[in-house]
TORGU-662861 format. One record per residue (C-alpha): residue in one letter; x, y, z. Coordinates in steps of 0.05 Angstrom, whole numbers. Example, Ala and Ser with C-alpha at 12.3 -4.5 7.8 and 13.67 -1.06 7.14 Angstrom:
BEGIN
   residuo     east    north       up
         a      246      -90      156
         s      273      -21      143
This chain:
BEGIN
   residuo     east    north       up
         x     -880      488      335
         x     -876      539      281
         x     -949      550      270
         x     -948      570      343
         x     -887      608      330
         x     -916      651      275
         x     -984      651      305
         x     -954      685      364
         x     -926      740      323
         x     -954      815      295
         x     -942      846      246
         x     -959      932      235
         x     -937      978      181
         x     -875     1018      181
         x     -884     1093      167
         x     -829     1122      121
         x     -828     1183      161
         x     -810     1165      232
         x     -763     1113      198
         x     -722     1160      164
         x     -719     1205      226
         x     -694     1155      271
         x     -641     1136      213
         x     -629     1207      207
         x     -616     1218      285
         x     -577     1149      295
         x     -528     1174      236
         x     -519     1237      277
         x     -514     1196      347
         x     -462     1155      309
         x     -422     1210      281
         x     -415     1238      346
         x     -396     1172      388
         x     -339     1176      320
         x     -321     1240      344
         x     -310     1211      413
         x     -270     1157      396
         x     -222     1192      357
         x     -203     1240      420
         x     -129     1230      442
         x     -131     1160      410
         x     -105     1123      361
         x     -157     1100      309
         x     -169     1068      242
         x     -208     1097      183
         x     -244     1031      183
         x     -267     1027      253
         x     -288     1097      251
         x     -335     1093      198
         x     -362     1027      216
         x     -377     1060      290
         x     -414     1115      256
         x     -459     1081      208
         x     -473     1023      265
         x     -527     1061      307
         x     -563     1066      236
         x     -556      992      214
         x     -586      966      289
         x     -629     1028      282
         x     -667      996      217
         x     -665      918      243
         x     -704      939      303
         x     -748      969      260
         x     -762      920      201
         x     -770      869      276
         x     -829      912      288
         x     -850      852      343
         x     -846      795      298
         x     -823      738      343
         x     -788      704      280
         x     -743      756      255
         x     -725      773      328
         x     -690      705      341
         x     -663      704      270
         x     -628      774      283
         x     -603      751      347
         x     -564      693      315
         x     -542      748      259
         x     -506      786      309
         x     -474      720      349
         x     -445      704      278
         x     -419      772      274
         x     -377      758      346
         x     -350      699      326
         x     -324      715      252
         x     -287      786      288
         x     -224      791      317
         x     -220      808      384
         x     -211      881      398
         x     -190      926      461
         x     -237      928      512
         x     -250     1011      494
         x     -267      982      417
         x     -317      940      446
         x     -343      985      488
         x     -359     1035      440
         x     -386      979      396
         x     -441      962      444
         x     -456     1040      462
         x     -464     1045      382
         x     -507      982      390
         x     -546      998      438
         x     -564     1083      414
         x     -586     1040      348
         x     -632      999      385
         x     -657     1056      423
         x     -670     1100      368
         x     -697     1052      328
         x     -748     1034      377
         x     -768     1109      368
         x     -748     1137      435
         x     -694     1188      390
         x     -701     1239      448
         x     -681     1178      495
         x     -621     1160      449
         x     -592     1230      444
         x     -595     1243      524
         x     -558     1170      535
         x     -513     1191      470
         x     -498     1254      514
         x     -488     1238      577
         x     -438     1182      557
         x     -398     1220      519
         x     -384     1267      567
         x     -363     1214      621
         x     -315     1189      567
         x     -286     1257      545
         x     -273     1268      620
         x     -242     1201      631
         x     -200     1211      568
         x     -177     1276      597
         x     -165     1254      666
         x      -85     1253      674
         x      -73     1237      744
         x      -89     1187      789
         x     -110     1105      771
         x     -148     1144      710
         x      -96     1171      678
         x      -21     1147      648
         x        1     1091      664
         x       66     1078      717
         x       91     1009      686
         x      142     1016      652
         x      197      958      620
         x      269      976      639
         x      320      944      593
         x      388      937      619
         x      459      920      591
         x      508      900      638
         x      588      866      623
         x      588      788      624
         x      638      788      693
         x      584      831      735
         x      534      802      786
         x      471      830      767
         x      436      788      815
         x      408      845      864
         x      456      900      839
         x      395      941      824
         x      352      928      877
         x      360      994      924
         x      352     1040      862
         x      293     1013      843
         x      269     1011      909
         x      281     1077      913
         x      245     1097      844
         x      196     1048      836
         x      136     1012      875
         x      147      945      851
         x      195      909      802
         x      207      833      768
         x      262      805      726
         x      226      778      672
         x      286      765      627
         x      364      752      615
         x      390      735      552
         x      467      744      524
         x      487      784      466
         x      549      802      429
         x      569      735      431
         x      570      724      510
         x      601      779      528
         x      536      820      547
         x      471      806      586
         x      416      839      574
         x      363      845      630
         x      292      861      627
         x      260      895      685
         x      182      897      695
         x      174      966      737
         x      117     1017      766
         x      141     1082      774
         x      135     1123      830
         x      142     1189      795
         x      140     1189      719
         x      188     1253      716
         x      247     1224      754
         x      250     1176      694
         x      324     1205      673
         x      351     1199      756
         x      336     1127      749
         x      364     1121      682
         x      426     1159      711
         x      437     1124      769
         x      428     1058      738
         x      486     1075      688
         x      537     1085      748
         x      519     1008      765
         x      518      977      691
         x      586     1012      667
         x      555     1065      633
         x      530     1015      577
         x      462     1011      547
         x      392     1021      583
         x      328     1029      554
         x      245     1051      597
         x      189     1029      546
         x      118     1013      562
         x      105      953      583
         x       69      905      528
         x       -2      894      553
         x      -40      851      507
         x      -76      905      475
         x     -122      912      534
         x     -174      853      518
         x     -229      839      553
């Protein structure tokens, strides 16, 4: 089995010149897909770097491949061990993760021009996603409405017509006590209608709670994983 295995397999020289140009371009790719990454976003220093010097590292593993059937496979398993020793990230981090992947393994096949144009053209669909503000592109509507209300008040649909009014859908997801008893505190799951009437809502819902405390966050959403 592995005399057929290495039989099957070539083997050519690598040129130092096109290698260091298709390093040279991948860095560049990379620093750019950086660039894009860090646009209205919150990054790490870490995860920054590592996408810009990740074109270059898949960049030279296709290359030292150069069609040998062996070190294919074996770099295949390298990058499965990778997946399973990371945590998971959002799915935006992963997606930049393969694009970096992938301009690597384009570039380090030699198509560079190829690489650039895909490094392009993606970039600018992202920058005008990322700058999209309106519509199912742009901020997000769900909101989590915390509520206070007095122990002796029925807070079992007190709410309902003011956030039907303000809102296209909303869950009680929580009541706890506080203050020892004399409190409930009530956690709304919304989706606003209108993310600038935030402060009507807020006001009207204070003429029904006694003027106590109320709180709109985001809602918690798992980091957007995959």
């Amino acid at each position: 089995m592995f005399d057929s295995l290495y039989a099957t397999t070539s083997t050519t020289s690598i040129e130092l010149l096109p290698l260091l140009t298709s390093i040279a371009a991948s860095l560049a790719l990379g620093f750019a897909l950086a660039l894009v990454y860090c646009f209205r976003s919150r990054h790490t220093k870490s995860f920054v770097m590592t996408l810009a010097i990740l074109p270059a590292i898949v960049c030279v593993v296709i290359a030292m491949v150069n069609g040998n059937v062996g070190a294919g496979v074996a770099v295949a398993g390298a990058f499965s061990l990778v997946r399973f020793r990371s945590a998971p990230g959002s799915a935006r981090d992963i997606a930049f993760i393969f694009l970096a992947m992938c301009v690597g393994l384009v570039a380090g096949m030699g198509y560079i021009l190829c690489a650039a144009v895909v490094t392009a053209v993606l970039c600018v669909v992202i920058l005008a996603y990322q700058a999209i503000s309106v519509g199912p592109l742009g901020e997000s509507a769900d909101r989590s409405v915390r509520i206070t209300v007095p122990e002796d008040l029925d807070f079992s649909d007190l709410f309902d017509d003011i956030f039907d009014r303000y809102t296209t859908y909303h869950e009680l997801v929580t009541v706890k006590t506080t203050n020892m008893g004399s409190l409930y505190k009530l956690i709304y799951n919304v989706g606003l209608r209108d993310l600038s009437k935030q402060k009507a809502l807020v006001d009207e819902l204070r003429c029904r709670n006694g003027n106590l405390e109320i709180a709109i966050a985001h809602q918690e959403s798992g980091n957007d994983e995959l």
